[in-house]
C-alpha positions in Angstrom: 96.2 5.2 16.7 92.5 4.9 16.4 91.0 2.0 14.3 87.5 1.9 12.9 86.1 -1.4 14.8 87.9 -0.5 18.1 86.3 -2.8 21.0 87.8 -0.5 23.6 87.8 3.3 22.0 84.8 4.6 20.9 84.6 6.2 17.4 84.1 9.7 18.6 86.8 10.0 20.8 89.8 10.8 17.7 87.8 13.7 16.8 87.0 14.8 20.4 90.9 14.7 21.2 91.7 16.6 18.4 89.5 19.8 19.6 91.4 20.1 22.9 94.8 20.2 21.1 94.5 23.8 20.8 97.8 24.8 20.7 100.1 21.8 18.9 102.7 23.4 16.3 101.4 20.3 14.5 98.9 17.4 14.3 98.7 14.1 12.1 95.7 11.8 12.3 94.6 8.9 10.9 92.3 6.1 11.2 93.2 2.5 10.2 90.3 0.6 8.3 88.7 -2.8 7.8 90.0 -2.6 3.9 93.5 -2.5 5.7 93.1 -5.2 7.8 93.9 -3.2 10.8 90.3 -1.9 12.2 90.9 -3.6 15.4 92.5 -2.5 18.7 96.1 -1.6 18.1 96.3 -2.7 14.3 95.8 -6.5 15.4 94.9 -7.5 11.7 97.9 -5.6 10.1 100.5 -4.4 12.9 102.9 -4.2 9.8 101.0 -1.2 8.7 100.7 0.8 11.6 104.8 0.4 12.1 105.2 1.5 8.8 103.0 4.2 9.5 104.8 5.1 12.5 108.5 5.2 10.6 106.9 6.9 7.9 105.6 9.7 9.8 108.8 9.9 11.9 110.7 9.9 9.1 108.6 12.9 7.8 109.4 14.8 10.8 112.8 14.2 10.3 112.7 15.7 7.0 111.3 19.1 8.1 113.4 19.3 10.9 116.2 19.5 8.3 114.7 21.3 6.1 114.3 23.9 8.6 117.9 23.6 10.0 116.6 22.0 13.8 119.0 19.2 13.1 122.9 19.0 13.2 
């Protein structure tokens, strides 16, 4: 998950990733921020958030998969 600040990932490289995905059924993105607390390398400042992020979004994926009958 990319982070505003990131020491190690260079600020381009979210948007450069997301150009050679060509051919994803879907794509979520997001950046963590320094009014989160989580600009830093793997959510350092707020790791709650990006958990909650995670479950959210898995949970979301969840949800469609139901809604379009993928899931027993």
């Amino acid at each position: 998950m990319p982070v505003a600040n990131d020491h190690y990932v260079a600020n381009d490289q979210l948007p450069r990733q997301i150009r050679t995905l060509t051919h994803v059924y879907s794509l979520t993105a997001r950046r963590f921020t320094a009014q989160e607390f989580a600009s830093n390398h793997c959510q350092l400042g707020n790791v709650g958030l990006a958990l909650t992020t995670m479950l959210n979004w898995l949970a979301q994926l969840n949800q469609e998969e139901l809604v379009l009958g993928k899931v027993n």
